[in-house]
PyMOL Python script that loads the backbone (N, CA, C, O; Angstrom):
from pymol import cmd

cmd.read_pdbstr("""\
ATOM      1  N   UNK A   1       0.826  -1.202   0.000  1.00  0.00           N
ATOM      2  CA  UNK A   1       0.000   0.000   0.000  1.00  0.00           C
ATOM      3  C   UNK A   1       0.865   1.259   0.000  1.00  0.00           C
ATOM      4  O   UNK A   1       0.592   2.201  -0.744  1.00  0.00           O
ATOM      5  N   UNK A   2       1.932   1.276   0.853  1.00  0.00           N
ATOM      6  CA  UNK A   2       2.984   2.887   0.698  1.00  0.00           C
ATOM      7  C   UNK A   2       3.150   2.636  -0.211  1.00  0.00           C
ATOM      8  O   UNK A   2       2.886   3.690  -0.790  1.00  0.00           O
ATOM      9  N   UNK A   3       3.506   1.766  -1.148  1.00  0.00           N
ATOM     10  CA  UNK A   3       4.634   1.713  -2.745  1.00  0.00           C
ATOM     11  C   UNK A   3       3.779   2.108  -3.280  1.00  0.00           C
ATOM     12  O   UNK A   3       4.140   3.124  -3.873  1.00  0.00           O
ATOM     13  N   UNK A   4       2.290   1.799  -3.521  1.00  0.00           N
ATOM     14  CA  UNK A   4       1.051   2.264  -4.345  1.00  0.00           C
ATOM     15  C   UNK A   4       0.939   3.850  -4.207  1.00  0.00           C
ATOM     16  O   UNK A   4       0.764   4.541  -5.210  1.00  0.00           O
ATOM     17  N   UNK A   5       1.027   4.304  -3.157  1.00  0.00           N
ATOM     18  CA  UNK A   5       0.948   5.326  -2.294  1.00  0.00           C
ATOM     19  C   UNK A   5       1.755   6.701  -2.612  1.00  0.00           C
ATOM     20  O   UNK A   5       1.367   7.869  -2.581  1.00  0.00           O
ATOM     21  N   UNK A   6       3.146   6.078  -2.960  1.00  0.00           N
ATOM     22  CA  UNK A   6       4.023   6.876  -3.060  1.00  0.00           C
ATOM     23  C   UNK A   6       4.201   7.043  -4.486  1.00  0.00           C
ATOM     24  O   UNK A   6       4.402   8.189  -4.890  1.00  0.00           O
ATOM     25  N   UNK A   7       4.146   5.785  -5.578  1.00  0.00           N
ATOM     26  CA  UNK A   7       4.099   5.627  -7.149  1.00  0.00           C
ATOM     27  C   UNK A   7       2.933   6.914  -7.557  1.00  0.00           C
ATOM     28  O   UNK A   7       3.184   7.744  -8.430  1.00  0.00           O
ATOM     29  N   UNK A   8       1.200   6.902  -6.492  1.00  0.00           N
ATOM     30  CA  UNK A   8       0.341   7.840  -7.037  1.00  0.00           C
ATOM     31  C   UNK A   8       1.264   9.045  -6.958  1.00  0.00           C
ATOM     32  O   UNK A   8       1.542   9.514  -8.062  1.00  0.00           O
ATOM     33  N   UNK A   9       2.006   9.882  -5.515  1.00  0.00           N
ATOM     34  CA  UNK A   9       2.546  10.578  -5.336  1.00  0.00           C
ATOM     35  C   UNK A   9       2.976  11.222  -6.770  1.00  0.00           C
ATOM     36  O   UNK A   9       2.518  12.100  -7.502  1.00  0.00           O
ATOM     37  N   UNK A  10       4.211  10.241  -6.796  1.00  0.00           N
ATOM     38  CA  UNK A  10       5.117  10.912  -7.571  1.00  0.00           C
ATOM     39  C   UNK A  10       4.228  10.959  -9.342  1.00  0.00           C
ATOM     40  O   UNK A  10       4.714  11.755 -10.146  1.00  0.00           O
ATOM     41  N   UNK A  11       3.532  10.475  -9.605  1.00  0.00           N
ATOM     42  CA  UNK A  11       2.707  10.160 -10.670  1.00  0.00           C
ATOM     43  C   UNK A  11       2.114  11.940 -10.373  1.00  0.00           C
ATOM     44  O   UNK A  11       2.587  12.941 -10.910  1.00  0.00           O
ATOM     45  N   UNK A  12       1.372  11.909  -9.722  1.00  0.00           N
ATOM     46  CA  UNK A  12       0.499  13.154  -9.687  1.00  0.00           C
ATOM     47  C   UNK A  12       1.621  14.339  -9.440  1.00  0.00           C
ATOM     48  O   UNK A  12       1.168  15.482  -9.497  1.00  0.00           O
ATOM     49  N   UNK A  13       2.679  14.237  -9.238  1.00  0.00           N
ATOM     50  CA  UNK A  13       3.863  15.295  -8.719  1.00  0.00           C
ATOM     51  C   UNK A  13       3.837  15.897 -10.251  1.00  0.00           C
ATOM     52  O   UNK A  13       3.499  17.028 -10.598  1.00  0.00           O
ATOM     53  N   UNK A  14       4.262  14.882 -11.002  1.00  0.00           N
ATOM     54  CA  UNK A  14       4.517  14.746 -12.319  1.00  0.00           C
ATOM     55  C   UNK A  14       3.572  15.872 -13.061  1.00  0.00           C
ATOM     56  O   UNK A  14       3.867  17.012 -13.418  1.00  0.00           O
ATOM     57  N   UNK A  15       1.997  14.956 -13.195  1.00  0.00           N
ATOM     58  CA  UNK A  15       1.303  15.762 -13.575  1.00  0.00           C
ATOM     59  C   UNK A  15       0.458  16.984 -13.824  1.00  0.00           C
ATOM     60  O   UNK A  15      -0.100  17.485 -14.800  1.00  0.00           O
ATOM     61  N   UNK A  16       0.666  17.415 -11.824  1.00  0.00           N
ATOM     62  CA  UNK A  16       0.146  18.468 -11.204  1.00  0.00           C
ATOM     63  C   UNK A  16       0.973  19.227 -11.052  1.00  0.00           C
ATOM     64  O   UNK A  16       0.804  20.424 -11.286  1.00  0.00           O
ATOM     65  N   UNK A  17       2.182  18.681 -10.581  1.00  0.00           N
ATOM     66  CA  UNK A  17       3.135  19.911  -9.770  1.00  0.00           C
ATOM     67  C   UNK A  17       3.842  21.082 -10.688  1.00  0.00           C
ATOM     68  O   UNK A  17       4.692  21.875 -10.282  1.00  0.00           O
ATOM     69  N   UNK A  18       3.218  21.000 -12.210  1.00  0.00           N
ATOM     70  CA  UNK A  18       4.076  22.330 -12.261  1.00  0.00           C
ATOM     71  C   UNK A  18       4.972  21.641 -13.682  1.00  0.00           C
ATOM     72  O   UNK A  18       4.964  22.282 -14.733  1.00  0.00           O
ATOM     73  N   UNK A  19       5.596  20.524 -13.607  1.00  0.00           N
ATOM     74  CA  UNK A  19       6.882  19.905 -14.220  1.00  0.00           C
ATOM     75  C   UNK A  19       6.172  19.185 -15.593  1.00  0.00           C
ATOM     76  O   UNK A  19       6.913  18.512 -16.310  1.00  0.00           O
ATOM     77  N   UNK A  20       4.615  19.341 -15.988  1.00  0.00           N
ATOM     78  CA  UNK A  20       4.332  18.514 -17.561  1.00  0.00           C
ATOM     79  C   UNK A  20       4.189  20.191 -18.232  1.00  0.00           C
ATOM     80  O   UNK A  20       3.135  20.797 -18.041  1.00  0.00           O
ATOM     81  N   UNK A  21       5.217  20.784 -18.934  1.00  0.00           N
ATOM     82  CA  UNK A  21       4.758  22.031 -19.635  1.00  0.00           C
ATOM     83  C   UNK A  21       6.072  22.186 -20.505  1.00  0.00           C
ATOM     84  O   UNK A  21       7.233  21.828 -20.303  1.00  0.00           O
ATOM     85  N   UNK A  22       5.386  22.928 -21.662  1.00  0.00           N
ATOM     86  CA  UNK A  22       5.986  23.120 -22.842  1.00  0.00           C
ATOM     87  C   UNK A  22       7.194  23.287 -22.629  1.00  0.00           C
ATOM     88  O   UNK A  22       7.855  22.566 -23.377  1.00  0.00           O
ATOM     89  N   UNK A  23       8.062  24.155 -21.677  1.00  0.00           N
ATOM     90  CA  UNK A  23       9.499  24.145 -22.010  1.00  0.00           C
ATOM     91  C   UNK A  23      10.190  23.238 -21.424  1.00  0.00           C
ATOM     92  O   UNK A  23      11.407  23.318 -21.256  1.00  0.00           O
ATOM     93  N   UNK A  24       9.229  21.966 -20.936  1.00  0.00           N
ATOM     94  CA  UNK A  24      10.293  20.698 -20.853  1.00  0.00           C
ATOM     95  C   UNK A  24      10.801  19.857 -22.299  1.00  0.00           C
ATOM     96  O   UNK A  24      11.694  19.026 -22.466  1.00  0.00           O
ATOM     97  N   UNK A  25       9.847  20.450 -23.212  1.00  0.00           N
ATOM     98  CA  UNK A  25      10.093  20.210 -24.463  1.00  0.00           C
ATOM     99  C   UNK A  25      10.396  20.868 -25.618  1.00  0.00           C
ATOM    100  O   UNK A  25       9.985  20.509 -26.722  1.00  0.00           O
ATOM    101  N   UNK A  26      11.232  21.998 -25.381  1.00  0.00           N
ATOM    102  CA  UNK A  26      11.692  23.100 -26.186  1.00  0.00           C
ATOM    103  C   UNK A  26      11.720  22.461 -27.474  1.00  0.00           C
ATOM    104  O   UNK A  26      11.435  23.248 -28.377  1.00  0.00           O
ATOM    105  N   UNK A  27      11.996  21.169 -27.892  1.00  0.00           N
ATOM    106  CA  UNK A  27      12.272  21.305 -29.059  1.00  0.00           C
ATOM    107  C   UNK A  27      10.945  20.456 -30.051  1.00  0.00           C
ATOM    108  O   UNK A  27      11.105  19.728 -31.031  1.00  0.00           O
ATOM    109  N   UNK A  28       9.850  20.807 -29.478  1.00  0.00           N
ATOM    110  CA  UNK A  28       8.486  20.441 -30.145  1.00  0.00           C
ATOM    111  C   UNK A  28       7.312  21.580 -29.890  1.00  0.00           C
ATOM    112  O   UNK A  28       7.187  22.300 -28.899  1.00  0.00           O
ATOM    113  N   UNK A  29       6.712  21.541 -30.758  1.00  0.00           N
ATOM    114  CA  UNK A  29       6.032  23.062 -30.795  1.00  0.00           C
ATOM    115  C   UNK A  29       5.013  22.602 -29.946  1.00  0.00           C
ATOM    116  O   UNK A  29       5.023  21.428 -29.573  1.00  0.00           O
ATOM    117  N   UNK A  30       4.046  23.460 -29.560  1.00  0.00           N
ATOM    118  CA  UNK A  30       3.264  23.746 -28.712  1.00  0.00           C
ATOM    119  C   UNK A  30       2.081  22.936 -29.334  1.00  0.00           C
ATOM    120  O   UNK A  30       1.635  22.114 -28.533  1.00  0.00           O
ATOM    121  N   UNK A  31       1.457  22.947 -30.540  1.00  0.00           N
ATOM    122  CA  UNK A  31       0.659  21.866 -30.936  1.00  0.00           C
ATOM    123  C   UNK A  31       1.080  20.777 -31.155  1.00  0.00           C
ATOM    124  O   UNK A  31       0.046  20.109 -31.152  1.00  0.00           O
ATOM    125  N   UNK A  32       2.011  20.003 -31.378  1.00  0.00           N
ATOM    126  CA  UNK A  32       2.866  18.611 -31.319  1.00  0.00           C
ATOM    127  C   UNK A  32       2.755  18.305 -29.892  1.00  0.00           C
ATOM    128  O   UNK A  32       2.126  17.301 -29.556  1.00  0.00           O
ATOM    129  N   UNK A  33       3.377  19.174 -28.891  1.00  0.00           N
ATOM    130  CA  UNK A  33       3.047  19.037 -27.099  1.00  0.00           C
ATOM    131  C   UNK A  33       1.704  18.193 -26.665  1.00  0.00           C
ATOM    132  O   UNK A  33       1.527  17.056 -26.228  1.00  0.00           O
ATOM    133  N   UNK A  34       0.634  19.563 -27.076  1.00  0.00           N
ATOM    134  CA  UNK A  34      -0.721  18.764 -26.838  1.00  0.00           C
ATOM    135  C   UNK A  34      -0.839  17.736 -27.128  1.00  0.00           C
ATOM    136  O   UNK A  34      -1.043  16.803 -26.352  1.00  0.00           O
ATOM    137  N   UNK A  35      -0.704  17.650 -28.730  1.00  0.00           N
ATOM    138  CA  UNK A  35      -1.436  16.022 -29.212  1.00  0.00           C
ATOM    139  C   UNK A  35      -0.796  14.592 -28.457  1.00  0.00           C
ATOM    140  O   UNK A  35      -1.458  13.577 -28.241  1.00  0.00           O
ATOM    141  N   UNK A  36       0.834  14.811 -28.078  1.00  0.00           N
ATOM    142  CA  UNK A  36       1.386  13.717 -27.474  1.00  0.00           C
ATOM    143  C   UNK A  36       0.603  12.920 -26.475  1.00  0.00           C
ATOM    144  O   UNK A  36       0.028  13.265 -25.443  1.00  0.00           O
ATOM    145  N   UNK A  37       0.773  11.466 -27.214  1.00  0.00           N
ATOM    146  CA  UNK A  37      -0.224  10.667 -26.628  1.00  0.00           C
ATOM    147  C   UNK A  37       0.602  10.498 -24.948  1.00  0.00           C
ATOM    148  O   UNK A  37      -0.110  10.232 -23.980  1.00  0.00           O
ATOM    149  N   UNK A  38       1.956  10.663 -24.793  1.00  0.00           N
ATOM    150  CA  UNK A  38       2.088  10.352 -23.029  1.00  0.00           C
ATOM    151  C   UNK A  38       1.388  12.153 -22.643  1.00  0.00           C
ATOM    152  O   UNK A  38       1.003  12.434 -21.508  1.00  0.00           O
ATOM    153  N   UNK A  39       1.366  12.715 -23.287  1.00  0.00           N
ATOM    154  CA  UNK A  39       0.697  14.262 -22.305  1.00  0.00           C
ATOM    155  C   UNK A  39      -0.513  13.942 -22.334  1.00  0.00           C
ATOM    156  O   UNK A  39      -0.984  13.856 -21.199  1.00  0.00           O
ATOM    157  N   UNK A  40      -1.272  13.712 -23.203  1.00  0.00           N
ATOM    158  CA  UNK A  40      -2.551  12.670 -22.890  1.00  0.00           C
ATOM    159  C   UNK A  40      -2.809  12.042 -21.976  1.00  0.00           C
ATOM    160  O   UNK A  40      -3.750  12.228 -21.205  1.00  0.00           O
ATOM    161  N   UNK A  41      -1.904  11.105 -21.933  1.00  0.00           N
ATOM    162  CA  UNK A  41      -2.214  10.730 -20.814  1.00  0.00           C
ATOM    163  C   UNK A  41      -2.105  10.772 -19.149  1.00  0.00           C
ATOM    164  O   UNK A  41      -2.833  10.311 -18.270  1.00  0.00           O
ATOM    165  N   UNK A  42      -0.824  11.561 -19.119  1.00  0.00           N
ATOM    166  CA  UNK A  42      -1.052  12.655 -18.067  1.00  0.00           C
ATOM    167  C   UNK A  42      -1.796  12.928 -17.484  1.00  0.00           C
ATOM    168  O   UNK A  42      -2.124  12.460 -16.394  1.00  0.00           O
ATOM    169  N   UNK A  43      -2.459  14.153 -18.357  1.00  0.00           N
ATOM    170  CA  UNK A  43      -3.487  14.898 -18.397  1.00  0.00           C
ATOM    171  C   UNK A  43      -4.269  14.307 -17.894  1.00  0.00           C
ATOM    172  O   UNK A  43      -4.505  14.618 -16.726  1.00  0.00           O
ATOM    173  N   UNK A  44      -5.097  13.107 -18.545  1.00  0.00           N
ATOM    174  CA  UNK A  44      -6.089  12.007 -18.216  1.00  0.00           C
ATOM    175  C   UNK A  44      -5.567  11.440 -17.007  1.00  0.00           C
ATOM    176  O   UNK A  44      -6.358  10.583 -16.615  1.00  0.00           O
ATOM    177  N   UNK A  45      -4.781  11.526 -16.404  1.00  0.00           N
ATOM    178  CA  UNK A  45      -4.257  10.532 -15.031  1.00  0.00           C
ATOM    179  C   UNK A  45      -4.492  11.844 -13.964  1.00  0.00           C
ATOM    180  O   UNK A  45      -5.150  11.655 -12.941  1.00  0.00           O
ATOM    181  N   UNK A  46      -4.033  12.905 -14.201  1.00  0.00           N
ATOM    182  CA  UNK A  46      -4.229  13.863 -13.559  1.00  0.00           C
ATOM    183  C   UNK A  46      -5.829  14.267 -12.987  1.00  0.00           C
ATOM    184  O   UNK A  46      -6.285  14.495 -11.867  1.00  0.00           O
ATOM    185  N   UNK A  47      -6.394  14.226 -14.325  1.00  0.00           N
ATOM    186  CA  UNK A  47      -7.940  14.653 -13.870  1.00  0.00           C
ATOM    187  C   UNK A  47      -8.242  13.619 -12.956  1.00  0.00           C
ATOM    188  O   UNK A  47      -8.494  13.758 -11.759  1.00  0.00           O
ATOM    189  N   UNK A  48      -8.206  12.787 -13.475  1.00  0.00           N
ATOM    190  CA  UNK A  48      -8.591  11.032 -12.591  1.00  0.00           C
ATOM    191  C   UNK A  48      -8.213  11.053 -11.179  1.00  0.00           C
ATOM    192  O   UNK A  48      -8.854  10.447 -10.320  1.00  0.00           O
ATOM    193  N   UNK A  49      -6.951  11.899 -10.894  1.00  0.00           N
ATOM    194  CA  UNK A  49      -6.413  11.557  -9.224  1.00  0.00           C
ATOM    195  C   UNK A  49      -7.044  12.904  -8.725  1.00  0.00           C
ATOM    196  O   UNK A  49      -7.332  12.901  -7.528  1.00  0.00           O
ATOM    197  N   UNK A  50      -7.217  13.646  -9.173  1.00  0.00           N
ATOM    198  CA  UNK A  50      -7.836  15.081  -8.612  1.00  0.00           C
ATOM    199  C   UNK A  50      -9.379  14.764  -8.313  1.00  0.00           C
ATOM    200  O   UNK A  50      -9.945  15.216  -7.318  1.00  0.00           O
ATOM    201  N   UNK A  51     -10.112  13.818  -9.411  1.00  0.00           N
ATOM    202  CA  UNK A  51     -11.479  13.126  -8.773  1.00  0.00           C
ATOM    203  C   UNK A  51     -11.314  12.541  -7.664  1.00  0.00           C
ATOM    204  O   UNK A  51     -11.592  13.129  -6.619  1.00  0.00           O
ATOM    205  N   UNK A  52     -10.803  11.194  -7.669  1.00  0.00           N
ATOM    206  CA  UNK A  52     -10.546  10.229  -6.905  1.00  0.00           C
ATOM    207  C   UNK A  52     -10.259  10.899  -5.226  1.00  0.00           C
ATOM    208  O   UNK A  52     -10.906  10.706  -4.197  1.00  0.00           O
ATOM    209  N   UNK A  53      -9.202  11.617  -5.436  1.00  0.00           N
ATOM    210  CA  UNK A  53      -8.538  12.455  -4.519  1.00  0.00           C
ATOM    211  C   UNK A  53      -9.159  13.888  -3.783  1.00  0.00           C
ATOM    212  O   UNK A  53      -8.720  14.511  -2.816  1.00  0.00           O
ATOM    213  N   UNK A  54     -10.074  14.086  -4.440  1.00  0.00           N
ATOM    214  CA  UNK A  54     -10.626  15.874  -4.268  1.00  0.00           C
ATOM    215  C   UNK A  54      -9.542  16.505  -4.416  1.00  0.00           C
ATOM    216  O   UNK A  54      -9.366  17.302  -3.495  1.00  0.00           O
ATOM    217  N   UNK A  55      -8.697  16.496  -5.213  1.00  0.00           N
ATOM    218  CA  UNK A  55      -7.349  17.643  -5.139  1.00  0.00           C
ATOM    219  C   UNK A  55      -8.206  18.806  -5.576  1.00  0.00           C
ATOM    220  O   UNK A  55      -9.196  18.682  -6.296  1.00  0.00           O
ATOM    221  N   UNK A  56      -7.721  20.026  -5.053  1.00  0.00           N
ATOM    222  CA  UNK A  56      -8.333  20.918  -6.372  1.00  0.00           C
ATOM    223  C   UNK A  56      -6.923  21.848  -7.057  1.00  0.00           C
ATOM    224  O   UNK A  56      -5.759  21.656  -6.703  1.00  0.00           O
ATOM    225  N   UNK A  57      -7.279  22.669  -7.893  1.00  0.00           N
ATOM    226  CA  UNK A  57      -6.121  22.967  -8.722  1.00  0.00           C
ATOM    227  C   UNK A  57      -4.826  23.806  -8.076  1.00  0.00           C
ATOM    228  O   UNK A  57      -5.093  24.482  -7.082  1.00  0.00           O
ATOM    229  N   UNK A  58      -3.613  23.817  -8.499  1.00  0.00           N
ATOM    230  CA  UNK A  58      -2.892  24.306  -8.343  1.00  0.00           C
ATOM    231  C   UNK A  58      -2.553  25.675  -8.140  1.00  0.00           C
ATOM    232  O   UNK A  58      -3.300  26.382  -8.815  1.00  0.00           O
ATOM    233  N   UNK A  59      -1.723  26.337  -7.478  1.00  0.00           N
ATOM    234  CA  UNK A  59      -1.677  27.877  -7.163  1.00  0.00           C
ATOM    235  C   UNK A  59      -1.282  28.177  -8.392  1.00  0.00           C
ATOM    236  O   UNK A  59      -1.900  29.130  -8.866  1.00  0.00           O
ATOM    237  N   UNK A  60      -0.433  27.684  -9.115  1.00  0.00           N
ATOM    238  CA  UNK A  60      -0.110  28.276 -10.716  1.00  0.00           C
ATOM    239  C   UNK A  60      -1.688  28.327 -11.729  1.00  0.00           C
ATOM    240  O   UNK A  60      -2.185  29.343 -12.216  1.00  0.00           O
ATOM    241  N   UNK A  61      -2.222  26.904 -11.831  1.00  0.00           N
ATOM    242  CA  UNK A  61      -3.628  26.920 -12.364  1.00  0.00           C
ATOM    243  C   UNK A  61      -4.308  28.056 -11.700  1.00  0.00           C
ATOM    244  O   UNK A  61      -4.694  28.902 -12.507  1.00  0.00           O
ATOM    245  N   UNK A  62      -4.547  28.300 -10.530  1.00  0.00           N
ATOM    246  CA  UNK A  62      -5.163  29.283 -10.355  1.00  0.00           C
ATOM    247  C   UNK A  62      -5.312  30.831 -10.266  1.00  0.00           C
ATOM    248  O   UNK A  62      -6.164  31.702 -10.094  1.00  0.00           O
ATOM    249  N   UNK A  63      -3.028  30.535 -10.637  1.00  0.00           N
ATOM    250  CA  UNK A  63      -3.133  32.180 -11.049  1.00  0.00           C
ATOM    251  C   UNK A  63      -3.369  33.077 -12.016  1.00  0.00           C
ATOM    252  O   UNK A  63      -3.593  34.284 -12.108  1.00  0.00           O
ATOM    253  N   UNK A  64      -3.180  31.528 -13.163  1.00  0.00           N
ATOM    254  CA  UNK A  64      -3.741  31.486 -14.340  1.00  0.00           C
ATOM    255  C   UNK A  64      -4.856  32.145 -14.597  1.00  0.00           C
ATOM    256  O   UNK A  64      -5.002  33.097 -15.364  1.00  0.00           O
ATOM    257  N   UNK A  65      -5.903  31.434 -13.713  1.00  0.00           N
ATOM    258  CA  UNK A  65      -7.033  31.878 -13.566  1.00  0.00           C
ATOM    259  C   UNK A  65      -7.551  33.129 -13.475  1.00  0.00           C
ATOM    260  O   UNK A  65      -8.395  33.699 -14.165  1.00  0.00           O
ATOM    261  N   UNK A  66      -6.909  33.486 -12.498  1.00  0.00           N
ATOM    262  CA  UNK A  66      -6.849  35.256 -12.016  1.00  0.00           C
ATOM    263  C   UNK A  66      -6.474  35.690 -12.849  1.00  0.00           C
ATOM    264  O   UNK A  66      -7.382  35.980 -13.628  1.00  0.00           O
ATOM    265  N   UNK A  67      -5.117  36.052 -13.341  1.00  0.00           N
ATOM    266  CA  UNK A  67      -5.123  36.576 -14.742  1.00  0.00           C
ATOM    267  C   UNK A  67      -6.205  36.593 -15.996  1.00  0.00           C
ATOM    268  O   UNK A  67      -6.626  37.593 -16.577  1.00  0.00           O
ATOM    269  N   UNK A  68      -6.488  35.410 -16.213  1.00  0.00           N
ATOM    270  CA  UNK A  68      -7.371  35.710 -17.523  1.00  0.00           C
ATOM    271  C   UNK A  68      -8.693  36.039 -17.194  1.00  0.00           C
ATOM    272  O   UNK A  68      -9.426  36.374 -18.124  1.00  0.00           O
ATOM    273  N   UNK A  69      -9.303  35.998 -15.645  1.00  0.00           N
ATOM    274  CA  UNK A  69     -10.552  36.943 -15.306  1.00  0.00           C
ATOM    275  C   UNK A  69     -10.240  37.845 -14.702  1.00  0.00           C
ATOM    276  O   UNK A  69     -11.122  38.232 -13.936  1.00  0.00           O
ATOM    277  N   UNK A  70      -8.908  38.662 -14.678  1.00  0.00           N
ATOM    278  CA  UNK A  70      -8.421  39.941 -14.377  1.00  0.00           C
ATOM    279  C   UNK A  70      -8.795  40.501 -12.827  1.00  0.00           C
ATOM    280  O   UNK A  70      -9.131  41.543 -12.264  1.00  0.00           O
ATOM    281  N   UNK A  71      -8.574  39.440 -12.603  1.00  0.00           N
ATOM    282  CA  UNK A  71      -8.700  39.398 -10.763  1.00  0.00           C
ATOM    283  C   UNK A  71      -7.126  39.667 -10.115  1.00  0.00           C
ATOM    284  O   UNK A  71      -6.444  38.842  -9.505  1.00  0.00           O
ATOM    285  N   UNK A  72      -6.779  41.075 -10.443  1.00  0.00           N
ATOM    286  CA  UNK A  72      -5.454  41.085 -10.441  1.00  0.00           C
ATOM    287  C   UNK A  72      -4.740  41.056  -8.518  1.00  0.00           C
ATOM    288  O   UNK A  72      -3.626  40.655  -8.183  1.00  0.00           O
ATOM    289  N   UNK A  73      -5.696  41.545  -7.718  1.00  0.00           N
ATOM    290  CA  UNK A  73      -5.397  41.498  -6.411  1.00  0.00           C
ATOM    291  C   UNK A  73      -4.920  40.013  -6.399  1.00  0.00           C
ATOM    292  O   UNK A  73      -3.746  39.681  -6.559  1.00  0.00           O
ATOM    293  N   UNK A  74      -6.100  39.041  -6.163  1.00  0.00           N
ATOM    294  CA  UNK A  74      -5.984  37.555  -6.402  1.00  0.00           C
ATOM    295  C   UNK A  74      -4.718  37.270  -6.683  1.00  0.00           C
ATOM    296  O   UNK A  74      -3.961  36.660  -5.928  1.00  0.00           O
ATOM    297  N   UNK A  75      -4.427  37.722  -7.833  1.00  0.00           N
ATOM    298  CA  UNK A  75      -3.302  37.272  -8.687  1.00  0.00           C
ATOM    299  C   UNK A  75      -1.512  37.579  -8.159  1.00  0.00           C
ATOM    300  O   UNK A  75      -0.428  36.998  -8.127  1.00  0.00           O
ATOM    301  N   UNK A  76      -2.121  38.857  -7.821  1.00  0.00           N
ATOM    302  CA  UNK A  76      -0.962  39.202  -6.572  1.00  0.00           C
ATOM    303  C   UNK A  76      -0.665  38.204  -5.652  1.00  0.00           C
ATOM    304  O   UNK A  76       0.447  37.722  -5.435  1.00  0.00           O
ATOM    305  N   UNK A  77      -1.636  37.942  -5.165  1.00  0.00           N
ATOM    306  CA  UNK A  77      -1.164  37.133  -3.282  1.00  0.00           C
ATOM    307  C   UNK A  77      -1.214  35.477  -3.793  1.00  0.00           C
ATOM    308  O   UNK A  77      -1.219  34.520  -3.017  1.00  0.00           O
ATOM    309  N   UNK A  78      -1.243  35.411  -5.008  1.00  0.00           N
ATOM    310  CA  UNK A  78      -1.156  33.425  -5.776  1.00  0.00           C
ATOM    311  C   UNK A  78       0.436  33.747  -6.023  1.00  0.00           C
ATOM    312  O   UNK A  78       1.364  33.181  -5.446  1.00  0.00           O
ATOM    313  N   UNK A  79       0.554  34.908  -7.127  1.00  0.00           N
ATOM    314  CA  UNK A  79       1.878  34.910  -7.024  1.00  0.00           C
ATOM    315  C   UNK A  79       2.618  34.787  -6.194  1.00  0.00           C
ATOM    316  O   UNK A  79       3.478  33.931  -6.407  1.00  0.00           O
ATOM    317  N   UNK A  80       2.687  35.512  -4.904  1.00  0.00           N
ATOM    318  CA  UNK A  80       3.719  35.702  -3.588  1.00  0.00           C
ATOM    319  C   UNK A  80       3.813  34.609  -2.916  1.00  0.00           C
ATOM    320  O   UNK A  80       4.810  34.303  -2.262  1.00  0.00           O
ATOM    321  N   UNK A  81       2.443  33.696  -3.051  1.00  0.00           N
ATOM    322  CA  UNK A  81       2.483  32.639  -2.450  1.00  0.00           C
ATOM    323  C   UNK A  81       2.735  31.547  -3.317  1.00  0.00           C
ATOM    324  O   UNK A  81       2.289  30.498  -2.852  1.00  0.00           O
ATOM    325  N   UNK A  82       3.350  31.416  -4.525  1.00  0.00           N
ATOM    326  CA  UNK A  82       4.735  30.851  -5.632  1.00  0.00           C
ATOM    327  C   UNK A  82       5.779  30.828  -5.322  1.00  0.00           C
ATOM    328  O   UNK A  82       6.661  29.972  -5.260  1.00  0.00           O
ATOM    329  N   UNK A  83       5.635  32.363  -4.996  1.00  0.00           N
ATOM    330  CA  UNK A  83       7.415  33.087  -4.860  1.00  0.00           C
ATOM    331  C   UNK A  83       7.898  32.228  -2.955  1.00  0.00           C
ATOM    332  O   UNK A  83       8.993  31.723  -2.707  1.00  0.00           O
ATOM    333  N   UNK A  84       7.373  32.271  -2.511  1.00  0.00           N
ATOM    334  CA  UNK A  84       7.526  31.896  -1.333  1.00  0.00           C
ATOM    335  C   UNK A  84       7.673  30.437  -1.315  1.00  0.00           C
ATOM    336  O   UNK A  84       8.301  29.839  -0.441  1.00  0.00           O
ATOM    337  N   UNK A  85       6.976  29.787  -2.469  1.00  0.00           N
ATOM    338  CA  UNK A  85       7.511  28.459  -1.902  1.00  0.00           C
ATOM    339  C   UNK A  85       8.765  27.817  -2.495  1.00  0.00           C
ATOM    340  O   UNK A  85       9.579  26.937  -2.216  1.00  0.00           O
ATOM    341  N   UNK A  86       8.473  28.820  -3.576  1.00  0.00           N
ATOM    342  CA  UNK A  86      10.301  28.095  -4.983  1.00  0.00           C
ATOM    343  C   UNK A  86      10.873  28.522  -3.804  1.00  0.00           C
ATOM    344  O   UNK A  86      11.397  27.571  -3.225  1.00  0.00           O
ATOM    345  N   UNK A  87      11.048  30.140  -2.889  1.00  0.00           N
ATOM    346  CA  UNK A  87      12.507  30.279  -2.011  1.00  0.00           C
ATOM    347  C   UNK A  87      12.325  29.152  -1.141  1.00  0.00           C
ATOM    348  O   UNK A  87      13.406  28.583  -0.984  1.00  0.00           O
ATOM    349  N   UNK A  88      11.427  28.628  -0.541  1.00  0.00           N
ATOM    350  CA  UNK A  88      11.750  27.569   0.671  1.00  0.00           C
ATOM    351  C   UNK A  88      12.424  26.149   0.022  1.00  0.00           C
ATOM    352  O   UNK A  88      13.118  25.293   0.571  1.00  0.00           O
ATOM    353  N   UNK A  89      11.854  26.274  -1.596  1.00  0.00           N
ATOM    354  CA  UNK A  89      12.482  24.960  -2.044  1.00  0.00           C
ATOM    355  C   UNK A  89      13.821  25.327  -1.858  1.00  0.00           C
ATOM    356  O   UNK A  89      14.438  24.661  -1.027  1.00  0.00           O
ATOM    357  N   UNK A  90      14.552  26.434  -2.565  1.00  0.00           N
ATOM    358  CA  UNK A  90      16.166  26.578  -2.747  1.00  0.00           C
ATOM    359  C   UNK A  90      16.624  26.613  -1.817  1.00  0.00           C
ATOM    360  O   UNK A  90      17.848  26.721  -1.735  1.00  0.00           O
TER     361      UNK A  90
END
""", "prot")
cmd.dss("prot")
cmd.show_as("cartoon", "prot")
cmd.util.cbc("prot")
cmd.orient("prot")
């Protein structure tokens, strides 16, 4: 059950955390990216553990968010609270 446990982990790390996006693949364009059947499936593994799981979306997804409904306060304090966690990573 931990090995199951820890495999979802790092599976969803993968898909959620930030690390499935275009400039891990600089050298394929942005529509080639999408169609890739492993980002597919990702994607599809991702939604699946965020059901399963109740995850809900990410502070990046959601600053996203703020930005494109111009919720710029929002967008402020998603950012800072980015910036704050890359410094605790380094």
């Amino acid at each position: 059950m931990l090995i199951k446990t820890l495999m979802l982990k790092n599976v969803y790390f993968l898909a959620i955390g930030g690390q499935l996006k275009q400039e891990i693949f600089d050298e394929v364009d942005q529509e080639e990216f999408e169609e890739d059947e492993l980002v597919q499936r990702l994607i599809e593994l991702r939604e699946t553990l965020r059901q399963q799981y109740e995850v809900g979306r990410t502070l990046e997804e959601r600053l996203d968010d703020a930005i494109a409904s111009e919720q710029y306060e929002l967008a402020a304090e998603l950012r800072d609270k980015l910036a704050q966690r890359e410094a605790n990573v380094l």
